[in-house]
C-alpha positions as CSV (number, residue, x, y, z in Angstrom):
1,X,0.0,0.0,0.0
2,X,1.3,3.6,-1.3
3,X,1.1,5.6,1.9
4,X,1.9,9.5,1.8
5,X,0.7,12.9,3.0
6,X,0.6,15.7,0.6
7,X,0.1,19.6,1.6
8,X,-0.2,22.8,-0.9
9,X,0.0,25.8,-0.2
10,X,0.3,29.1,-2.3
11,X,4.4,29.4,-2.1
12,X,4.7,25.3,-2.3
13,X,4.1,21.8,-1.1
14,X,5.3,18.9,0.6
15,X,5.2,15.2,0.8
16,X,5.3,12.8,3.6
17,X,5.9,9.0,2.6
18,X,5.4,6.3,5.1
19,X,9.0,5.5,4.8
20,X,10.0,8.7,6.8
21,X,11.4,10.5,3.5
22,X,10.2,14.1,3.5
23,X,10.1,16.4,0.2
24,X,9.2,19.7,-1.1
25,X,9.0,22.0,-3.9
26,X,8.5,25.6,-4.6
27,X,6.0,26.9,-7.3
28,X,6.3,28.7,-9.9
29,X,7.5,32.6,-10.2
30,X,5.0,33.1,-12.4
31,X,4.9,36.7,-15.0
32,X,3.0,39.1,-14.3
33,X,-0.5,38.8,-15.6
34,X,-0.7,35.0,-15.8
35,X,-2.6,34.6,-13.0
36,X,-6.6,35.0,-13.8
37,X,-7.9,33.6,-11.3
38,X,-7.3,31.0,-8.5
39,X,-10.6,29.1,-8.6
40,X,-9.7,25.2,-9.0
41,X,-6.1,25.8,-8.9
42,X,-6.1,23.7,-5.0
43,X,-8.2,20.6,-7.1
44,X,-6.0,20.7,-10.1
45,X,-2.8,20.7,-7.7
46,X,-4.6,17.5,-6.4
47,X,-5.3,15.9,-9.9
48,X,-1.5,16.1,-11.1
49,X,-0.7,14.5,-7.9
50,X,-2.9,11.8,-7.8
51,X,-1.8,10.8,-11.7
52,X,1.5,10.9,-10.8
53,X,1.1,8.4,-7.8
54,X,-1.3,6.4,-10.1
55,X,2.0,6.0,-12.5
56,X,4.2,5.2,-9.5
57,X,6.6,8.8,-10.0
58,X,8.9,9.7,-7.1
59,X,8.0,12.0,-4.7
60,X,9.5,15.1,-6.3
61,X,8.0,13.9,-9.9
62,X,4.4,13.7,-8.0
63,X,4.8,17.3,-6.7
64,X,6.1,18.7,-9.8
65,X,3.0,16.9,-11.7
66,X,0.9,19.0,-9.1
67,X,2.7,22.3,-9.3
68,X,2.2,21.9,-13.4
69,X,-1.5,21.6,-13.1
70,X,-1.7,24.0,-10.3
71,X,-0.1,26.5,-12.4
72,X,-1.8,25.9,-15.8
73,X,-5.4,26.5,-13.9
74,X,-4.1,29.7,-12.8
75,X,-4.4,31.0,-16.4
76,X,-8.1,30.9,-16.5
């Protein structure tokens, strides 16, 4: 069984695995103007992650796959 915590925030996120291992990742500096809105941006975070644990991705992979998404619902 695939145990880990996962929290997101506006400057980052984090992982927990069950192993003890603990990893983080910033997001994105962003230009000015990309942002439109933040509605979503939390559930598409979620989605990325949740793909990337589905393909079995390391920990930093699973957060980058979340920071992606997080960052591409920001545009609209």
């Amino acid at each position: 069984m695939l145990e880990k915590v996962v929290i997101h925030w506006a400057d980052g996120s984090i992982c927990a695995s069950a192993n003890g291992r603990i990893t983080t990742a910033v997001s994105f500096d962003l230009p000015q103007g990309y942002i439109k809105g933040t509605t979503g941006a939390g559930d598409s975070f979620c989605a990325g992650v949740l793909a990337a644990v589905l393909k079995n991705l390391d920990d930093k992979t699973v957060l980058d796959y979340g920071t992606v998404c997080a960052a591409m619902a920001l545009s609209s």
